[in-house]
C-alpha positions in Angstrom: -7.1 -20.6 -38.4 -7.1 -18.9 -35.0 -7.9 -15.3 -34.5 -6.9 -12.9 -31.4 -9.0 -10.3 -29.8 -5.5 -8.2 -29.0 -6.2 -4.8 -26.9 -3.3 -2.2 -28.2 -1.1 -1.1 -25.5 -1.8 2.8 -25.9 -3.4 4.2 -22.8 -6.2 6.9 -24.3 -9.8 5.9 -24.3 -10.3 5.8 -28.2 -8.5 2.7 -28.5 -9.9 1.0 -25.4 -11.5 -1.7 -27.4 -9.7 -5.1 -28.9 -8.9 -5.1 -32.3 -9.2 -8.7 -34.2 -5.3 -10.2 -35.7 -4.8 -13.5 -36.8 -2.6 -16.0 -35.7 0.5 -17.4 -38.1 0.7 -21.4 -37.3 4.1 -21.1 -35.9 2.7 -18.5 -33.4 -0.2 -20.6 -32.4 1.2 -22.6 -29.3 2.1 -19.6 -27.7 -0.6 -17.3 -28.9 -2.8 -17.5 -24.7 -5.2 -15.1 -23.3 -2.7 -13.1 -21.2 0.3 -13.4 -24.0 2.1 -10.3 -25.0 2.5 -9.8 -29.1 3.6 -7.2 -31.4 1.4 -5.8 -34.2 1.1 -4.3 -37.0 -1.7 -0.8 -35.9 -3.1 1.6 -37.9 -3.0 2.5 -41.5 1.3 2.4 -41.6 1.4 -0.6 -40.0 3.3 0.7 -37.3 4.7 -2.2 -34.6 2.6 -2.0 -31.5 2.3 -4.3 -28.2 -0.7 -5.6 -27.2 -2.1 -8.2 -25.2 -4.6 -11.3 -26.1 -7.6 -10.4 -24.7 -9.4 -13.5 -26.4 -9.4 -16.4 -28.8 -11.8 -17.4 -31.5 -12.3 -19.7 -34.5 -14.8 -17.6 -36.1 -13.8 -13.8 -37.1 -16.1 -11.0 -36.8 -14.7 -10.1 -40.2 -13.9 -11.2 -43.8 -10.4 -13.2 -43.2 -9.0 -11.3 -45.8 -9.1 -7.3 -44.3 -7.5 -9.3 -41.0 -3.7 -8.7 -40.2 -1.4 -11.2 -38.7 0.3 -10.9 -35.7 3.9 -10.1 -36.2 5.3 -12.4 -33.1 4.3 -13.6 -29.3 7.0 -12.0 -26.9 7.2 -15.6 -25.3 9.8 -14.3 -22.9 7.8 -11.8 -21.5 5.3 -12.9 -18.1 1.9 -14.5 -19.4 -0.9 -13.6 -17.6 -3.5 -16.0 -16.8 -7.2 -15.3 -18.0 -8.1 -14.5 -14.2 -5.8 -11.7 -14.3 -7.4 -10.5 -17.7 -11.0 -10.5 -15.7 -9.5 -8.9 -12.5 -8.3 -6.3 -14.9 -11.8 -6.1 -16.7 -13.6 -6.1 -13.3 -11.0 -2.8 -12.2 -11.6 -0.7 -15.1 -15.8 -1.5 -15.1 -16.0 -0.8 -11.2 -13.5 2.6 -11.0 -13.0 3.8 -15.0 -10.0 4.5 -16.3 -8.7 2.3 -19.7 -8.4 -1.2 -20.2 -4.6 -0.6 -20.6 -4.6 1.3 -16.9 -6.4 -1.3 -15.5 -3.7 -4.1 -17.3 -0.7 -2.1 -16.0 -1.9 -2.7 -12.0 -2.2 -6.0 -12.5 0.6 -7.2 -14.8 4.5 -7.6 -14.2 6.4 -5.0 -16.1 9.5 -6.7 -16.9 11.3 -3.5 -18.0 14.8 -5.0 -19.5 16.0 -7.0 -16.5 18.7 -9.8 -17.2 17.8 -13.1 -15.6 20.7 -13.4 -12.8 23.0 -16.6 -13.6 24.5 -18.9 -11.2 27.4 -21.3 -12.7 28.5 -24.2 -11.1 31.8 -25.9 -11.5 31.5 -30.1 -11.2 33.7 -33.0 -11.2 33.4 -35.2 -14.1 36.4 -37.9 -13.4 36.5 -40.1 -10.5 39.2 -39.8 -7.3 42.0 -41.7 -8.7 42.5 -40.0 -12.2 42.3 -36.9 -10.3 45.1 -37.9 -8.0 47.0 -38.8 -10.6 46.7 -35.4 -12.4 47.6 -33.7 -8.8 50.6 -35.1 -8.6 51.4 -34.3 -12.3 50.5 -30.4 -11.0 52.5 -31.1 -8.1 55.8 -31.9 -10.6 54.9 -28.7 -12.6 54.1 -26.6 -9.2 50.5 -25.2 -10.9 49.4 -24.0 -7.8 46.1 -23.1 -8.9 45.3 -25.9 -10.3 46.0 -27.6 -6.9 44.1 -25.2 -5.2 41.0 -26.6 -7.8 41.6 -29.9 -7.2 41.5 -29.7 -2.7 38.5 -27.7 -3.5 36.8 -30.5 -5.7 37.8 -33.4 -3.2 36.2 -31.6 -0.8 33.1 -31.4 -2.7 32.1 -32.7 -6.6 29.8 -29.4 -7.2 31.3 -25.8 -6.3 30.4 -22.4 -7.3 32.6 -21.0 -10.2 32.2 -17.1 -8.3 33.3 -19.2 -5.1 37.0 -20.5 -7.2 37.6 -17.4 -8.7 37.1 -14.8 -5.5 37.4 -16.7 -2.7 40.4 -19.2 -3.7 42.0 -17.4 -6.6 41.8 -20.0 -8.9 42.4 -18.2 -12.3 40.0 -18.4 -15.4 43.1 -20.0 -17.5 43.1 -22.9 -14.9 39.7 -23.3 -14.4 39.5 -23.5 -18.9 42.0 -26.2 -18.5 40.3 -28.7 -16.8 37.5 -28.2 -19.4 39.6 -29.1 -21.9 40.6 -31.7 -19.9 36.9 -33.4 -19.7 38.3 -33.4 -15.7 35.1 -30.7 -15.2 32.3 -29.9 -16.8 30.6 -26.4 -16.0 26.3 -25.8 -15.7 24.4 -22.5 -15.1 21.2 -22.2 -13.3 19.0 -19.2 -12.8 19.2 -17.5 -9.2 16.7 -15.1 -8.2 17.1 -11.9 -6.5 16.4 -11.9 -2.7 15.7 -8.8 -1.4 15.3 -10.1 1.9 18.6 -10.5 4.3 19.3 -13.9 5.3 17.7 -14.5 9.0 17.9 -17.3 11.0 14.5 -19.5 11.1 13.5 -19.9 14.6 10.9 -22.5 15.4 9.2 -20.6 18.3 5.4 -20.9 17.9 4.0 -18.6 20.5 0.8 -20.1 22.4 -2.3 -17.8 21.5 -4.6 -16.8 24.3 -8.2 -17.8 23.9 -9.7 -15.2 21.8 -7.2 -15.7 19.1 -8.1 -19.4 19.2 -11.0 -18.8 19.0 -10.9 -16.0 15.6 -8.8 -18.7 13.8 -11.0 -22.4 14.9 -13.9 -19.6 13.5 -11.8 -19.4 9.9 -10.7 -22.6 9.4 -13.9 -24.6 9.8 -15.7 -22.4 7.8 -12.6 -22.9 5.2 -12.0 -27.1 5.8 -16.4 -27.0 5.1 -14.9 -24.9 1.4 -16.7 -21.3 3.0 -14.7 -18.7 1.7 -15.9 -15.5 3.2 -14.8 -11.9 4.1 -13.8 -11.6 8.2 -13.3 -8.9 9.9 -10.6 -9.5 12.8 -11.3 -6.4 15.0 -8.1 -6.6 17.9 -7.0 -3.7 19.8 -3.2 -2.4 19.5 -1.4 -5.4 20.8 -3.8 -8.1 20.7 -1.6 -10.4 18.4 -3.5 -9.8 15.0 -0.1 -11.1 13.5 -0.2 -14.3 15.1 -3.9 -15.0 14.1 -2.6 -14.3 10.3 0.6 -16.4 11.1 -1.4 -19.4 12.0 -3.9 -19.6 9.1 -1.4 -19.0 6.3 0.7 -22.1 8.3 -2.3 -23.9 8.1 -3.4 -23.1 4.2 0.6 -23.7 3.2 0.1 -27.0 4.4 -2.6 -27.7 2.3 -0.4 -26.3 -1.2 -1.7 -22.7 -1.0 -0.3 -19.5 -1.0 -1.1 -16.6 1.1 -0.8 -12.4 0.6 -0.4 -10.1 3.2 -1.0 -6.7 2.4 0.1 -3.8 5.1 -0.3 -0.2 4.2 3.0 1.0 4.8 6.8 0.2 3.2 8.0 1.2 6.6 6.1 -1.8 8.1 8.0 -4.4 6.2 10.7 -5.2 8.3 8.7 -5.8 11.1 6.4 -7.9 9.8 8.8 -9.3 7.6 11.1 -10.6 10.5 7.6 -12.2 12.0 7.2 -14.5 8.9 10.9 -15.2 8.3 10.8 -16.7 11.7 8.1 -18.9 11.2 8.3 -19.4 7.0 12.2 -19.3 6.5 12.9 -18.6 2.5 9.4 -19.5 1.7 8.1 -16.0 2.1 9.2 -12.5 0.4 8.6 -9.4 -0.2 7.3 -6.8 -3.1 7.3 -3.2 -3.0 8.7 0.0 -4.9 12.1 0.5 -3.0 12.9 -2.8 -4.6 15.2 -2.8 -7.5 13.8 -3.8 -11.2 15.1 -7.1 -10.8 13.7 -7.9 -7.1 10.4 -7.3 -8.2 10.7 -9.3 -11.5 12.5 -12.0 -9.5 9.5 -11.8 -6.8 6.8 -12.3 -9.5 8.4 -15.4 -11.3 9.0 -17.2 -7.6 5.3 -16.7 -7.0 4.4 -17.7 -10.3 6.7 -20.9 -10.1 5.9 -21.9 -6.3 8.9 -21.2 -4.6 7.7 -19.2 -2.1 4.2 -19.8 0.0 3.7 -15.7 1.2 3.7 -12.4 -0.3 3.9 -9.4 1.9 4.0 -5.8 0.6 1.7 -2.5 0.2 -1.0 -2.9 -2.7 1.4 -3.9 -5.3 1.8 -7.4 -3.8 -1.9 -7.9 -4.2 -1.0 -8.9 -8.1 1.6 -12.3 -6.9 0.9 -14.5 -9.5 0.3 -17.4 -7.2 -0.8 -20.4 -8.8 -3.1 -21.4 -5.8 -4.1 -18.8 -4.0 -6.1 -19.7 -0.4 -5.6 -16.5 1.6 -5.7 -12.7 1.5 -4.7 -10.7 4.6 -5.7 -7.3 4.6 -3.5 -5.4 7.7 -4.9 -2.3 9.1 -7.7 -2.2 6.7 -8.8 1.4 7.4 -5.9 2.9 6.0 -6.2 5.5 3.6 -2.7 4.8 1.4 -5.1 1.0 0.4 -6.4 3.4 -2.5 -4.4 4.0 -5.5 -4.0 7.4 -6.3 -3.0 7.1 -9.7 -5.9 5.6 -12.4 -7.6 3.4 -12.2 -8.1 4.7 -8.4 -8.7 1.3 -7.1 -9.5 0.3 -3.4 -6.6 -2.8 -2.6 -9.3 -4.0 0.2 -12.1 -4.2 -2.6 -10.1 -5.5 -4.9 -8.7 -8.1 -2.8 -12.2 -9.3 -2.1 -13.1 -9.7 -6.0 -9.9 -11.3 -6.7 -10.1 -14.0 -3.7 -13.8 -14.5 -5.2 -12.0 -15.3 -8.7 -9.7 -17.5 -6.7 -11.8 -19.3 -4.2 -9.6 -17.7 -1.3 -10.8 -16.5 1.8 -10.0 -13.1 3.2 -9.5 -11.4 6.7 -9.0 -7.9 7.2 -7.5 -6.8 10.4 -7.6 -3.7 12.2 -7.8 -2.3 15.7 -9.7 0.7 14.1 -12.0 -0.6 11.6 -12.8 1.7 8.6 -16.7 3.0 9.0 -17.3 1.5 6.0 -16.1 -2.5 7.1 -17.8 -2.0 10.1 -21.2 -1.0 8.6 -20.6 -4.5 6.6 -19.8 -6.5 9.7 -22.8 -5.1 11.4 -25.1 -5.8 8.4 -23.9 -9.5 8.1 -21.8 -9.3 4.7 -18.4 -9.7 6.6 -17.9 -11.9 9.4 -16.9 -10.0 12.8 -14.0 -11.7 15.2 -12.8 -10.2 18.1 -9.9 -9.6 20.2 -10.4 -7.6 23.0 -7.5 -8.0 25.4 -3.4 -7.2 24.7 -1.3 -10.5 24.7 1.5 -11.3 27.0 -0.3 -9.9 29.8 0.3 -6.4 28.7 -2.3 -3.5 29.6 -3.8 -0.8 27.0 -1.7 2.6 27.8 -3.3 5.4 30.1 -4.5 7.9 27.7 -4.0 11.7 29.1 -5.7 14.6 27.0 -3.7 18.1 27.3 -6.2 21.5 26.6 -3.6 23.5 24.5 -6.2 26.3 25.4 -5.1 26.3 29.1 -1.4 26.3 28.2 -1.9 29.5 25.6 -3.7 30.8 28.7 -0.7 29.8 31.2 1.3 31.6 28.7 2.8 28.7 27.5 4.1 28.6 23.7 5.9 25.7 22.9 4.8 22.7 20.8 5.2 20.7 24.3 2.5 20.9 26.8 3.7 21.6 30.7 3.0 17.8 31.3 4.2 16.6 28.3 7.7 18.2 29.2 7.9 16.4 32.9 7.0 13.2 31.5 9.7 13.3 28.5 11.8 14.2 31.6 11.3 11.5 33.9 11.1 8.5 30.6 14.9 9.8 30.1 16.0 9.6 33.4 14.5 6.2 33.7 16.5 5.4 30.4 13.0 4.4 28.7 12.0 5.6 25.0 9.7 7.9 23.6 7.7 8.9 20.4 6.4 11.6 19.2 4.2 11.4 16.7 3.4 14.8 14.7 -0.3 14.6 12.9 -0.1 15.8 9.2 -2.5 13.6 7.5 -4.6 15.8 5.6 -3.4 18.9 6.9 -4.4 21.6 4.1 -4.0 25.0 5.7 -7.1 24.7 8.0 -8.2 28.2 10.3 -8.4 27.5 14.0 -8.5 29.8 16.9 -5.8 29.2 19.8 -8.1 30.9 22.1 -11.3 28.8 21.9 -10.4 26.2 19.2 -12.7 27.1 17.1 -12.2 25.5 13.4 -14.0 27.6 10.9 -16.3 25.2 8.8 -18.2 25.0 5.9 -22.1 25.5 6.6 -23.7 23.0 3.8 -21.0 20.2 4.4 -19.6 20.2 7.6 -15.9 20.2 6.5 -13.4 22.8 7.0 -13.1 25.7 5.2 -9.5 26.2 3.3 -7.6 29.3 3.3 -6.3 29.9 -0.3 -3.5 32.5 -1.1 -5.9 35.1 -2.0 -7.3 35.3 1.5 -10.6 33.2 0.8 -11.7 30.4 2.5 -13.4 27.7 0.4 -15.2 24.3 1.0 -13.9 21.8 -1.6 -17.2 19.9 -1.5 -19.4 22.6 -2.6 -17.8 25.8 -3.5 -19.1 27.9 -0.5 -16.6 30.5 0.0 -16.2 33.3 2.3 -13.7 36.0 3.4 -11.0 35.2 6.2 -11.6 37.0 9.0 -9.5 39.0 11.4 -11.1 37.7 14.5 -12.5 34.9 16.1 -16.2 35.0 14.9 -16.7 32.8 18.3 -14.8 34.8 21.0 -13.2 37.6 19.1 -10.0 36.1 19.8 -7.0 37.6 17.7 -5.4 34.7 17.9 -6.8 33.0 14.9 -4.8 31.8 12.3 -3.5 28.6 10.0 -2.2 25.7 12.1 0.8 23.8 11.4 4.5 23.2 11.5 6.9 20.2 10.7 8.7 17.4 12.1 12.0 18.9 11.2 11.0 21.7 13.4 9.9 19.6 15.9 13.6 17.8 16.0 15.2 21.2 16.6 12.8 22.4 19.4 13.4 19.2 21.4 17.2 19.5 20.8 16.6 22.6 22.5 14.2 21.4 25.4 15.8 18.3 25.5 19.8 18.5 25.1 21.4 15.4 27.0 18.4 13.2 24.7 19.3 11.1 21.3 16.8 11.9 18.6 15.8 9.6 15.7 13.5 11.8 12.8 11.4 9.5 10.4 9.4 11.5 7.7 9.9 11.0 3.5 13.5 13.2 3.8 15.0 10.8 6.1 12.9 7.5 4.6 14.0 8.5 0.6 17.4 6.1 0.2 17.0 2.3 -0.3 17.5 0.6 3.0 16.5 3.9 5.0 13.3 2.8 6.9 15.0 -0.6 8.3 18.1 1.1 9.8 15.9 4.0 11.6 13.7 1.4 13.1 16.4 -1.0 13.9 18.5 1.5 15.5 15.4 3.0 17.8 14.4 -1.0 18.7 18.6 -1.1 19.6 18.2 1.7 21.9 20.7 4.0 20.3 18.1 6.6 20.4 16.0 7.7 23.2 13.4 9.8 20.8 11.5 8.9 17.3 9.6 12.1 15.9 7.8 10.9 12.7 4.4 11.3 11.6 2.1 8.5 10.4 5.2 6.1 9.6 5.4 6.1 13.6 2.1 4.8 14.5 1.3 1.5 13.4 2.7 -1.9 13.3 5.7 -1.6 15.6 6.1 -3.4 18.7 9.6 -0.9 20.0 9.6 -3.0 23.5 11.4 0.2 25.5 8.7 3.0 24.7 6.6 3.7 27.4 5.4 7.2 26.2 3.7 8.9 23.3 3.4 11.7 22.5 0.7 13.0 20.1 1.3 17.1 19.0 -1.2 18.8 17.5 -3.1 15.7 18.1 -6.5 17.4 15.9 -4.7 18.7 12.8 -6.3 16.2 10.8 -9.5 16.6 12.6 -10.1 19.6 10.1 -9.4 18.3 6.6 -11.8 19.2 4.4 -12.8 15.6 4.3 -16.5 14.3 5.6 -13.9 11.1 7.0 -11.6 13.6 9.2 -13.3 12.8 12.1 -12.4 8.9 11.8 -8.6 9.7 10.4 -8.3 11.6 13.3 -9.9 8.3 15.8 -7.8 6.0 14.0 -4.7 7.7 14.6 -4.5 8.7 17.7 -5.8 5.2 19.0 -2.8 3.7 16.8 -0.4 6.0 17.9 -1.3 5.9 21.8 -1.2 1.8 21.3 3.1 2.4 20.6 3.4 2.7 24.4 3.7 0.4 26.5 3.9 -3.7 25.8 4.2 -6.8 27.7 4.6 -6.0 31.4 6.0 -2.4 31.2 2.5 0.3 31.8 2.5 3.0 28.7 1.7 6.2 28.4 -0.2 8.6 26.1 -0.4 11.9 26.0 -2.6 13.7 23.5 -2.2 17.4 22.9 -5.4 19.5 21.6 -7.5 22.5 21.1 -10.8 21.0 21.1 -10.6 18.0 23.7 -14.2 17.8 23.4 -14.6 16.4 20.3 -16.2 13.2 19.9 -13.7 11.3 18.4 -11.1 12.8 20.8 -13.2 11.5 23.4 -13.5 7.9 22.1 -9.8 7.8 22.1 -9.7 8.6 25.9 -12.3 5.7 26.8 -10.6 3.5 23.7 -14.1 2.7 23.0 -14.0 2.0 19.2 -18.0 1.4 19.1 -18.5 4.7 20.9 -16.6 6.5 18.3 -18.7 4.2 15.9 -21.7 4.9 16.8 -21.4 8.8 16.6 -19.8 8.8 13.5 -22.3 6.4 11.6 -25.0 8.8 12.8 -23.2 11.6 10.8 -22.9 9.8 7.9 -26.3 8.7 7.5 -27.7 12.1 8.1 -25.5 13.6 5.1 -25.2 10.2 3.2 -22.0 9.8 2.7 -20.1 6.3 2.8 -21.1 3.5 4.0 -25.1 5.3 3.8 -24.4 6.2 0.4 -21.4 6.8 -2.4 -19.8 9.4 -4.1 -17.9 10.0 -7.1 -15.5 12.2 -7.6 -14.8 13.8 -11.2 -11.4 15.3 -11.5 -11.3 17.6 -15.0 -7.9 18.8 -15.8 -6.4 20.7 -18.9 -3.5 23.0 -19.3 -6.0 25.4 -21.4 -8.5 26.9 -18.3 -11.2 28.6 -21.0 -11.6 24.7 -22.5 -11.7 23.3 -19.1 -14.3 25.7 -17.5 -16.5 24.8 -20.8 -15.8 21.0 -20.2 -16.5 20.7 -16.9 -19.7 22.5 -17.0 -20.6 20.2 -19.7 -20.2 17.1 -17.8 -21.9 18.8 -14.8 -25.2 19.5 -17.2 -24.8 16.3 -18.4 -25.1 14.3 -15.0 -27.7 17.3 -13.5 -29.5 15.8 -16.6 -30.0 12.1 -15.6 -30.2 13.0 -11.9 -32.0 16.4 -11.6 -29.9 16.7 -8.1 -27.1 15.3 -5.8 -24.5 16.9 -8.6 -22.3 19.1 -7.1 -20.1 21.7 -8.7 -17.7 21.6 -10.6 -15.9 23.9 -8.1 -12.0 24.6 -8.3 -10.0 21.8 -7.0 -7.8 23.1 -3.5 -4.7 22.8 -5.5 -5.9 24.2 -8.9 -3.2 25.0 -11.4 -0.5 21.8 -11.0 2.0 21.1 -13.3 1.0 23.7 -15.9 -2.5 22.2 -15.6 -5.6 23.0 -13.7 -8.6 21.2 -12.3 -11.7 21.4 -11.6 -13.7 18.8 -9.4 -17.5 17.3 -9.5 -19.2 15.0 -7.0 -22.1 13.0 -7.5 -23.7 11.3 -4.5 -25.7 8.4 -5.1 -27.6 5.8 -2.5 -27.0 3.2 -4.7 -23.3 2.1 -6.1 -25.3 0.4 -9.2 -26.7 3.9 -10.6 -23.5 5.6 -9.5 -21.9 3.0 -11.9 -24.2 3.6 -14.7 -24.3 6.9 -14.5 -20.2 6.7 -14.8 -20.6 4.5 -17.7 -23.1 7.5 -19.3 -20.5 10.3 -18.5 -17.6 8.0 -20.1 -19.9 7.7 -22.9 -20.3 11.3 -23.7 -16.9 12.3 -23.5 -15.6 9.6 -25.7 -17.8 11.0 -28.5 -17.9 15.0 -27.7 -15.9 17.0 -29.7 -15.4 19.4 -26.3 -12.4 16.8 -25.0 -9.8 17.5 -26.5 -7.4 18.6 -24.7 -9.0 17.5 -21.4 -8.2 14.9 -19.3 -11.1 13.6 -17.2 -10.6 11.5 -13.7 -13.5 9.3 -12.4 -13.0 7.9 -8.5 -15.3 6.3 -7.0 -15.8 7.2 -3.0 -12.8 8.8 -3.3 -10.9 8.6 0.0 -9.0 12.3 0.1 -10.1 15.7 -1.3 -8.7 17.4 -4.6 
């Protein structure tokens, strides 16, 4: 008899273990690693769903204490035993349950109806049907008639297509079954979320250096290499057409390829790219798409009837029976990392699972993360370049606006004096223009209009926070100190919290700019189905002459009529408390700034700030990526953070606060206990009390990722079998990429 190591679908750490069932011999063929079955669980036997984790011959127990499983759900989507590993390898490398880790990786098929297509086909050859026209003719049955042109025309037609288009009634339609003159089939049709676009054979002719990043791929990929390359090409260097190329390539050879981009918004772009060159063999997967799209999206993968996935980190999971390539599209961006357990990285993850697979992986960015960088540098990925815009097209001119000297010219708007003329002259010259309003990590920072001055933390070199009770606190280590009234630089009054939004920003330049057309894009305009694609087509149509949006503006779009940016409040994010500010800031800017200006028409950047000084403001200026690099890795090593080191972030949360200040402290002890130092906190998280629960936060920072995980594996440990847990839920991520 066969026995099943089944893990119980019930996400809470005490049953995150298999339990042993044994298999009924009518059960047996369908009883895989990966199956989903229903159980019997715990001492009433209640019906559970689990998945097979395992197969055996020999139980671990007596045969007789061993339940049966109650049934396979062979309908439901069966995992293969890679997906059961990639799941295993997820909840070992960030925490979290097996069943979280399960969930990211498997189709949910949450009641969706397989959609049916019937066809209508002719079963009698031309002369019997003649003969029964004319015996319609005599009896004038006119849609009957109608049935029969239609099926002289063509033996096989859609039964939707008689009954809509040609009012052919059901009644006729039943009597030609009768008849044995037709005979009626049904075949599965799968959703498309993807609007029918013509395929256009137009292969564009790469420029040197792309030739030369893919020739670098493929022979390490035709000698069976499969390695991690970084594809570092500035904004407009034709990234796309590198990736284009090698999945063309890899499809000829059976495989299938995933494209990962960071951003929804970013689909229709790049899905209009690969429609162009792939036709109905690529599709898309991502959360604005109904139940059914998705499930339909999986079970095309799974059955080969597409060769490319694109999507946000979802699309990772395609079950693609022979997966050869992983594209990773601007790498360095933040939304890559789940933030939802297990708080997986997309880019790590993607590396593991094409090491699973035997696929190779590029990740592509014009602004590297620090972190693949470092990698690149030390030899572990593979750096390509692409230095130079295609089509002949020159990088923007970059111009950085003082917002000190306007304050001083007793200027007060959000536009800077030049910014103003050259939104004035673009709309005269009928050109477009963004402007892109930096929120990312914008958390109530305190800056000083009169020196730009951004009070900081003094251990960490983050910024401080300004909570409601007039405190300013450092979320990395607690420090905390009063606000105060003046600038503790210049004595400047004018310091305060920074910010404002883009819905604000539409109604000043309404004001400032009344004969203009103005397009908003931020999550209020973005929130229907459909919403992103018709803001982005209608910009690219000209029917605006302004886009204000925030990140959703700044990457991935090629709008061939802007030739000016326009970056406000260019540095909020330059003051997150968040050691990777500095580089969120970077990459950015340099993103946003690359919007302006493609094939032969000169762009234009302007970037608005009150500390034009900084570094990474700098770097922007020059676009000198390895300047920015350079300054920034320095940082890092000094305080050890990421690449240099790792962190992980503890996130304690409980709706009782007495039982959550005694937890947390615990774990804190506990850890202080194996590492004597480098534990830090637990301090109150920025946004404490959420959702009638509140938080507390602890960091550990380790050199090496192999302690950090057994000290993880110690903490999980201790919680599972302290009696001080319940009640509490408890968070690991592992270099976390924002704050709590």
């Amino acid at each position: 008899m066969q026995y099943a190591k089944v893990i119980v679908n019930i996400s809470h750490e005490n049953l995150d273990k298999t339990y042993e069932y044994a298999i009924p011999k009518e059960w047996e063929p369908y009883a895989v690693i990966g199956a989903q079955v229903v159980i019997p669980f715990g001492a009433g036997n209640r019906e559970r769903k689990g998945f097979i984790l395992g197969l055996t011959e020999t139980p671990e127990f007596p045969p007789e204490k061993i339940k049966d499983i109650l049934r396979v759900l062979t309908t439901d989507t069966v995992i293969e035993s890679q997906f059961i590993q990639l799941a295993a390898w997820i909840r070992k490398r960030y925490g979290a349950t097996m069943n979280d880790a399960l969930r990211v990786v498997l189709p949910v098929k949450k009641g969706v109806k397989e959609k049916q297509e019937k066809y209508l086909h002719l079963l009698v050859d031309r002369e019997k049907l003649f003969l029964y026209a004319q015996e319609c003719e005599r009896k004038h049955y006119h849609a009957r008639l109608r049935l029969i042109s239609l099926l002289e025309e063509c033996d096989t037609i859609l039964y939707q297509e008689a009954v809509n288009d040609w009012n052919i009634s059901r009644d006729a339609i039943k009597k030609f079954l009768e008849l044995g003159i037709i005979g009626i089939s049904t075949e599965r049709k799968y959703r498309n979320p993807i609007k029918e676009t013509i395929q256009i054979e137009n292969k564009i002719v790469m420029n040197q250096w792309q030739q030369d990043a893919v020739e670098a791929i493929w022979s390490d990929y035709e000698l069976k290499l499969r390695k991690v390359y970084l594809l570092h090409g500035v904004t407009g260097s034709g990234k796309t057409q590198v990736y284009l190329e090698l999945i063309e390539r890899v499809a000829k050879k059976g495989k299938q390829a995933i494209v990962l981009i960071p951003e929804i918004s970013l689909t229709v772009a790049m899905m209009q790219r690969f429609y162009e060159r792939f036709g109905d063999r690529v599709s898309v997967l991502h959360s604005k798409l109904s139940e059914g799209e998705k499930y339909d999206q999986y079970e095309r993968a799974k059955e080969g009837k597409i060769d490319v996935m694109i999507g946000p980190r979802s699309a990772l999971f395609s079950p693609f029976p022979n997966l050869g390539l992983i594209v990773v599209d601007e790498e360095h961006e933040p939304s890559y990392k789940s933030e939802l357990p297990p708080k997986y990285h997309a880019r790590e993850v993607a590396i593991e699972w094409a090491k699973m697979c035997g696929a190779t992986v590029v990740l592509g960015s014009a602004t590297p993360s620090v972190e693949s960088y470092f990698k690149a540098k030390e030899g572990e990925y593979e750096l390509l370049s692409l230095p130079e815009r295609v089509q002949e097209s020159c990088q923007p001119s970059i111009c950085v606006v003082d917002l000190r000297e306007e304050l001083k010219a007793r200027n007060f708007s959000i536009f800077s004096r030049e910014l103003k003329e050259k939104i004035k002259e673009r709309l005269e010259r009928k050109e477009q223009i963004l402007l892109f309003l930096n929120r990312r990590g914008y958390a109530g920072f305190i800056s000083c209009r009169q020196c730009g001055l951004v009070l900081e933390c003094p251990h960490c070199q983050v910024s401080l926070t300004e909570h409601n009770n007039g405190k300013l606190v450092c979320h990395y280590c607690g420090h905390e100190t009063v606000k105060p009234q003046l600038c503790p630089s210049c004595s400047s009054k004018y310091i305060a919290s920074f910010g404002t939004g883009t819905e604000k920003i539409e109604e000043l330049a309404k004001n400032e700019f009344p004969q203009a057309k103005i397009l908003r894009m931020d999550k209020d305009t973005t929130g229907r189905k459909g919403s992103y694609a018709s803001i982005l087509q209608a910009f690219d149509r000209q029917e605006a002459d302004i886009l204000i949006g925030t990140q959703m503006i700044a990457k991935g779009h090629d709008f061939k009529n802007v030739t000016l940016v326009g970056a406000l409040a260019a540095d909020l994010s330059l003051y997150a408390n968040d050691f990777r500010s500095a580089e969120r800031t970077f990459q950015l800017l340099c993103q946003v700034a690359g919007r302006a200006g493609r094939r032969n028409i000169l762009g234009e950047a302007i970037i608005q700030t009150y500390n034009p000084g900084h570094y990474s403001i700098q770097a922007v200026k020059e676009q000198n990526y390895e300047k920015f690099y350079e300054q920034e890795i320095q940082f890092r090593e000094l305080l050890r953070y990421p690449p240099l080191g790792h962190l992980l972030g503890i996130l304690v949360v409980s709706p009782d606060e007495d039982k959550l200040e005694r937890a947390a402290m615990l774990l804190a002890g506990v850890a202080k206990e194996q590492l004597k130092e480098n534990v830090i906190g637990p301090v109150n998280a920025y946004r404490y009390w959420i959702k009638d629960k509140y938080r507390k936060v602890i960091y550990i920072k380790q050199p090496e990722l192999e302690l950090l995980d057994l000290i993880k594996k110690h903490l999980e440990s201790y919680i599972q079998f302290s009696s001080h847990f319940k009640q509490i839920n408890v968070y690991f991520d592992v270099d976390p990429i924002t704050g709590y």
